[in-house]
Steps between C-alpha positions, in 0.01 A plus 500: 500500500791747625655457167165641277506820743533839358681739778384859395562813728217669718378758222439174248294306716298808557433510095415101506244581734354852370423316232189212655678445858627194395845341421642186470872350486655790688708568807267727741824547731571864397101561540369725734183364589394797771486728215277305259174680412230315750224553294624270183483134511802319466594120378851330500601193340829305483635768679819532825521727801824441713588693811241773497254562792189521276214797627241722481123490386535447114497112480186450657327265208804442336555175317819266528603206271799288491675778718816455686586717867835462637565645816197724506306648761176624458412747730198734569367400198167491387465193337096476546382218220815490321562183321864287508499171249772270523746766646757390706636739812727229542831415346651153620803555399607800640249445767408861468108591604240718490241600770213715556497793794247722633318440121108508396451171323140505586313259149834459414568185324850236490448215213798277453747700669817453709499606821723314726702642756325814463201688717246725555557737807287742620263502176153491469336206314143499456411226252842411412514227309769235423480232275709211394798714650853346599524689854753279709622673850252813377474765842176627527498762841277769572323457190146613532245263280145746613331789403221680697144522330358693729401361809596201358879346431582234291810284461615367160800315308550251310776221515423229223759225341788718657847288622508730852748222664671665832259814416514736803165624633497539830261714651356577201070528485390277212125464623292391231815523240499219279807255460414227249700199364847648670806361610578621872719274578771638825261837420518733832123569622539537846260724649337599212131547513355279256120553616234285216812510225518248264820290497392198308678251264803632655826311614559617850731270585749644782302874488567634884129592607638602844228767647331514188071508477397298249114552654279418213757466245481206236780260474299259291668330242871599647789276632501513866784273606679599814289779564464586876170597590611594827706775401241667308350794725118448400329264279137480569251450202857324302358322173721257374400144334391145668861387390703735645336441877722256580834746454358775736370255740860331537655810517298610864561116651223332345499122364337463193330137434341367181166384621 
């Protein structure tokens, strides 16, 4: 990919974009993206950012495909219902990530992206959404997943098909966030409040649960070996499955018989 990219200066990027707000092929390292018009739309495909700490309010909506990030930080960014498809904020070979601070990524949507070693500090993340993401030892910490309608609040995000092995979310609130068909395994939850979310069809398999509520939450569907119900801080109104009774049972000192 690094070998297709076209490295123009500040002033030339500006021209690619006057044009539509989109580009494609280029280096965006010389771009600075605080002083992009906010009011244009903006798309960028095949396209690498390296060292730059990315902000500002003119990438909210903006579309990424096939993107590369190399030792980026986004921060203060607004970011609301931007789209990222098969980008990767990851580079395995240097090792060099990317992570998110104190960012709006409220509707914002990751499809096939990279993730690992990266995080999300300090953001806020109503209806985030990842899918089919590779997001292996991924921080998540004082992320906010709600927004206030009104009287009411409502908590929202949206984990599905992602690889979140040795994930770190501790104390993080995922009420009612969805995490669908993942693999947790080693994953850091402890005392996270995971009030009526769904974690099913997920391997869970060595996730530390210490002080976490899991009241209400569905783990239907999801691996459960050597969990440790006793470590968990609340579970009433737990849904899991008639074949996964037997694991949760052992784990509290209870013998399980066939009848």
């Amino acid at each position: 990919m690094l070998d297709s990219v076209m490295y123009p200066s500040h002033d030339e990027i500006n021209e690619l974009l006057a044009g539509n707000g989109y580009v494609e092929g280029i280096d965006l390292s010389n771009l600075a993206f605080e002083n992009l018009e906010s009011d244009d739309e903006y798309g960028f495909e095949r396209c690498v950012v390296r060292d730059v700490h990315i902000k500002g309010d003119a990438l909210r909506g903006s579309e990424w495909r096939d993107c590369q990030f190399m030792n980026c930080v986004f921060t203060g960014c607004n970011l609301r219902e931007a789209v990222f498809e098969n980008c990767h904020f990851f580079n395995a070979e240097t090792t060099e990530t990317t992570v998110f601070r104190f960012c709006d990524l409220d509707s914002a949507r990751f499809m096939s992206c990279d993730l690992s070693v990266g995080g999300l500090f300090g953001s806020y993340a109503y209806d985030v959404e990842f899918s089919e993401c590779k997001m292996v030892g991924f921080q998540v910490e004082k992320a906010n997943f709600s927004r206030d309608f009104g009287k009411m609040k409502r908590n929202l995000a949206t984990f599905n098909a992602c690889s979140l092995m040795d994930a770190v979310m501790r104390e993080i609130d995922l009420s009612t966030c969805v995490i669908k068909d993942c693999d947790l395994s080693d994953a850091d939850l402890s005392a996270a409040i995971l009030i009526s979310a769904e974690l099913t069809d997920c391997n869970l398999y060595g996730v530390d649960f210490k002080d976490s509520d899991l009241s209400g939450s569905d783990l239907r569907g999801s691996s459960l070996d050597g969990f440790d119900l006793t470590a968990v801080k609340a579970y009433r109104g737990l849904q899991i499955s008639a074949g996964q009774q037997h694991l949760l049972l052992t784990s509290i000192g209870i013998d399980v018989f066939a009848d």
